[in-house]
C-alpha positions in Angstrom: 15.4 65.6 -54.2 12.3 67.7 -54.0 11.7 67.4 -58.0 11.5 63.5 -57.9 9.1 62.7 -55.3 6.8 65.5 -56.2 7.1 63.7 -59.8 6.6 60.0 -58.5 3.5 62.0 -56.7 1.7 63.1 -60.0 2.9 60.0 -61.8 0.9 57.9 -59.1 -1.5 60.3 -59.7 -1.8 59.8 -63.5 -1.9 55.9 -62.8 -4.9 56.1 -60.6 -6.7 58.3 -63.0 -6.1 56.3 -66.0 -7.1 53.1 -63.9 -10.3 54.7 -62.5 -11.1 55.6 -66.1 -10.5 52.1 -66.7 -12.9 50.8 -64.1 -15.7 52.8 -65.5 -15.1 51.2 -68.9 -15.5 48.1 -67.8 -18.4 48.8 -65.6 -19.8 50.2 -68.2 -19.4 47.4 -70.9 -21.1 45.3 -68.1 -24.5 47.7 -67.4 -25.0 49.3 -71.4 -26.7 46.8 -73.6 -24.8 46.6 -77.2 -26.8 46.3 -80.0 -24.4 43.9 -81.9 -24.0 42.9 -85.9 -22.4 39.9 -85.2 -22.6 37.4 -82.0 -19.2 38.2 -81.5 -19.6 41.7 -81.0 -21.5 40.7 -78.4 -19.2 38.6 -76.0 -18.2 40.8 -72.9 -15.1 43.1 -73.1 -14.4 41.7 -76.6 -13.6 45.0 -78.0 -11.2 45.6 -74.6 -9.3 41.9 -75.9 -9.3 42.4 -79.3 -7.7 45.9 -78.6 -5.2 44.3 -76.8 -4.4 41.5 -79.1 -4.7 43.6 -82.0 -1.4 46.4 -80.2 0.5 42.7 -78.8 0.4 41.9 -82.8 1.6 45.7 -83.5 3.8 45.4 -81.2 5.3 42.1 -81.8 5.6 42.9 -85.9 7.5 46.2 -85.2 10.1 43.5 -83.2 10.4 40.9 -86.0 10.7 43.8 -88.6 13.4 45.6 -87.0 15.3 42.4 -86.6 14.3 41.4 -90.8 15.7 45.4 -91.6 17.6 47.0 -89.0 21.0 46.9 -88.9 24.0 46.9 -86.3 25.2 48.9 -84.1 28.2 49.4 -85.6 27.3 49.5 -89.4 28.7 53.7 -89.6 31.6 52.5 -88.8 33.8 53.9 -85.2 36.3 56.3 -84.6 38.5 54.6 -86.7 37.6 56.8 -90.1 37.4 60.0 -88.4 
């Protein structure tokens, strides 16, 4: 029982450190100044939404292409031809 609270310990851990570095990274897209191409590059945190919209579109074409070409669970076949 040891092993799995010492790993829920460094998994909380882990999360805190990955959500401290996020706080900086947001704190620091408010303070530094971006010297933008385009007006949109210069909205707050839009490279932090278009990352995230860009991996929910990833994400959601991997689901709809799995259903398009995967197939069933049961398309080797059972027991039955062993």
């Amino acid at each position: 029982m040891g092993d799995k609270t010492e790993t829920s310990l460094i998994l909380r851990r882990v999360m805190r450190g990955l959500l401290a570095l996020c706080a900086l990274g947001l704190l620091g897209e408010v303070l530094i100044h971006r010297h933008a191409y385009f007006a949109l590059e210069a909205t707050p945190f839009f490279f932090a939404l278009f990352g995230i919209i860009a991996a929910s579109l990833i994400i959601g074409g991997s689901m709809v292409a799995a259903r398009l070409i995967g197939r069933a669970p049961d398309y080797y076949g059972g027991d039955d031809d062993a």
